[in-house]
N, C-alpha and C positions, 0 to 999 in steps of 0.2 A: 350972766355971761362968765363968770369966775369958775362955775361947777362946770361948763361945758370945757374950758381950757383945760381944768383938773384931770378930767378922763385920758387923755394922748400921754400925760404925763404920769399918773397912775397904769397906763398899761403899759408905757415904757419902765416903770420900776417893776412889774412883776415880772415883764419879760427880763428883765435885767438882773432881778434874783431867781428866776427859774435858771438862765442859765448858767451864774454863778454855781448856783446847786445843782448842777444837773446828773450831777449821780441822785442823788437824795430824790430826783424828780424820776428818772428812769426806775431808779428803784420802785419809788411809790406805782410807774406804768405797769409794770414788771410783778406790782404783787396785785395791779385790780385784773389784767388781765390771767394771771393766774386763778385769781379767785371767781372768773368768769368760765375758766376753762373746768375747773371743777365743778362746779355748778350744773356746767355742760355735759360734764364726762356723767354726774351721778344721776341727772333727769334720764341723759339716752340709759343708761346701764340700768335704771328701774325700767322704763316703758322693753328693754328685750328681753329683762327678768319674767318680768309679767305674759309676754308676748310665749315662751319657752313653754310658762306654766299650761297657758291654755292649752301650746302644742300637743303638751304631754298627755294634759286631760283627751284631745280630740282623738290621742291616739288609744289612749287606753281603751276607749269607747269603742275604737273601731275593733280593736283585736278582741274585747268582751263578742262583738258581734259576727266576727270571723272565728270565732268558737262556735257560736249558737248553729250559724249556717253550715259548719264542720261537723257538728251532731247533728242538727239536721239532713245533711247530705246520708250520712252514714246509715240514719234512721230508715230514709227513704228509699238505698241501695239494699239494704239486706236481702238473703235470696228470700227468703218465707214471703217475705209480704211482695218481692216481684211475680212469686208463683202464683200465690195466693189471687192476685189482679192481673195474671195471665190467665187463672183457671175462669177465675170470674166473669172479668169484662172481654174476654177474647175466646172464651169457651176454647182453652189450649190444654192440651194435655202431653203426655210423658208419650214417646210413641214407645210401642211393643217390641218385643224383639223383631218378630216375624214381618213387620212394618221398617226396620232399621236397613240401611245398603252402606255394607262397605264397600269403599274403593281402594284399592292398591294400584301403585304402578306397576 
């Protein structure tokens, strides 16, 4: 029965020297929550470091491959080979002079 009396009275003297101290106590609030906030700032500031990185890989990837399709384009536009698969597959040819019609207004 002596240790359950103790307790009201042990939590009356911490509360009684917290407040005495209560800068020393704000203080100590003031440097865990600090050091919570750091903690906080440097996990978010790796995980957008990281998050940046990948961006940059996905872009680079993409413009590697918006080259490819821009040589490619270029490859597939040339006149030779539009002739070339006009002569071929569409049996087209160059018309002759005597085949040509100007128009004028």
């Amino acid at each position: 029965m002596d240790e359950v009396s103790r307790q009201p009275n042990l939590l009356r003297a911490i509360s009684k020297d917290v407040w005495r101290n209560k800068q020393h106590f704000l203080l100590l609030v003031a440097a865990v929550v600090s050091a919570f906030c750091v903690v906080w700032t440097t996990h978010h500031t790796r995980m957008f470091v990281e998050q940046r990185e990948s961006l940059m890989m996905s872009r680079d990837a993409l413009n590697v491959e918006w080259r490819h399709l821009l040589i490619e384009q270029n490859a597939l536009a040339e006149h030779s080979r539009v002739e070339s698969i006009a002569k071929k597959r569409l049996d087209m040819h160059r018309p002759k002079i005597e085949e040509q019609v100007v128009i004028t207004n």
